[in-house]
C-alpha positions in Angstrom: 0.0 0.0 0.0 2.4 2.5 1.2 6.8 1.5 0.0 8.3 5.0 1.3 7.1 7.5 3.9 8.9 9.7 6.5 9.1 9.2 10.0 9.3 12.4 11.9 11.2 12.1 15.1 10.9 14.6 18.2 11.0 14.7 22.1 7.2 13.6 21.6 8.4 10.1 20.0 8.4 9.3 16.3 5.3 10.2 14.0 4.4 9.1 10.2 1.6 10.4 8.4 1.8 9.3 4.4 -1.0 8.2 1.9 -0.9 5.9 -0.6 0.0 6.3 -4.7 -3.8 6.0 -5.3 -4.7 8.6 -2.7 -7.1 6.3 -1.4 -5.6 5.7 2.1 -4.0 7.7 4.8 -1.5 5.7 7.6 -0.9 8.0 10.6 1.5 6.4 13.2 2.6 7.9 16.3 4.7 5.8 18.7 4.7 8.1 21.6 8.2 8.5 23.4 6.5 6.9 26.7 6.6 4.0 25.0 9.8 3.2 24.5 12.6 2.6 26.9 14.7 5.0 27.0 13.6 7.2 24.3 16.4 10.5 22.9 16.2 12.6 20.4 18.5 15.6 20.5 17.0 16.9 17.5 13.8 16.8 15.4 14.7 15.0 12.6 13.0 13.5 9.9 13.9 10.2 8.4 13.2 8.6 4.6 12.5 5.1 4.8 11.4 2.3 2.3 9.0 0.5 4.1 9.6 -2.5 2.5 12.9 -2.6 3.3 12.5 -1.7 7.2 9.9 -4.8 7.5 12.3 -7.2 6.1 14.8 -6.4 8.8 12.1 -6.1 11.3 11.3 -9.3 10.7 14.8 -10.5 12.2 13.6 -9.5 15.5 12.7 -11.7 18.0 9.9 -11.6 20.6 12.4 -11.3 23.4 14.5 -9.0 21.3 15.5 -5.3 22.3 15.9 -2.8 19.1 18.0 0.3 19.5 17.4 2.8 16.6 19.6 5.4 15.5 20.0 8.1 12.9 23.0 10.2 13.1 22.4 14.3 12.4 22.6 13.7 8.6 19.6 11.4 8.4 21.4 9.2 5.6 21.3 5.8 8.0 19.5 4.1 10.3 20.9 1.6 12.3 19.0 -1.1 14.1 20.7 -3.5 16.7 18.9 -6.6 17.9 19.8 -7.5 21.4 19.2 -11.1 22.8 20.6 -12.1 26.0 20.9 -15.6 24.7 21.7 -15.0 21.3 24.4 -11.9 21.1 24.1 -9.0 19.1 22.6 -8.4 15.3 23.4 -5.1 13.8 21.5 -3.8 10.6 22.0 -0.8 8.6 19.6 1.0 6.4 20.2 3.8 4.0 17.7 6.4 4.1 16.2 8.8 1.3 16.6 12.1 0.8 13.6 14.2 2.1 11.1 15.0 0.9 9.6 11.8 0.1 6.1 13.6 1.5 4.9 16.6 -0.2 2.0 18.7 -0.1 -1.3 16.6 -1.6 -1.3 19.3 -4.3 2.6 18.2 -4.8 1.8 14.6 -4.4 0.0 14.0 -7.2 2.4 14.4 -9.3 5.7 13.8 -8.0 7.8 10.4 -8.4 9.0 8.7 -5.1 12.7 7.4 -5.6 12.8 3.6 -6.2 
């Protein structure tokens, strides 16, 4: 439905609001930083991701797993380490698009998202 959006990330936790090519559906996410343990951002910061990618690496998780995100200031990668006491240490890396993959709906219909 939705392959690329931008998750906006604040003190208030990490937000995504995209619609789909068709204009038919609107996703809004908002993981609030309560919900995480700890949470930081220094900075707002907004972050380009292929959502196809992210669930594939997502999906090396498990259910005791803890995942550490982090985007340095640049916003070109996010890293993702899987901790599990038993198991070690899994470290993935994506590389991130450059903004603006969301524009205006007037923009939107129009524009071409990067492949």
């Amino acid at each position: 439905m939705i392959t690329d959006a931008n998750f906006d990330c604040s003190d208030n936790g990490i937000a995504l609001q995209a619609m789909d090519n068709s204009h038919v559906a609107l996703v809004a996410l908002l993981l609030r930083h309560d919900g995480f343990e700890p949470y930081r951002c220094d900075r707002s910061l907004a972050l380009g991701v292929n959502l196809l990618s992210l669930s594939k690496v997502l999906r090396c998780a498990g259910n005791d797993d803890i995942i550490t995100l982090k985007a340095d200031d640049t916003a070109d990668v996010l890293s993702l380490t899987f901790e599990n006491t038993g198991k070690g240490k899994l470290l993935c890396v994506l590389l991130l698009y450059p903004l603006p993959l969301c524009l205006s709906l007037s923009e939107a219909k129009d524009a071409k998202l990067p492949h």
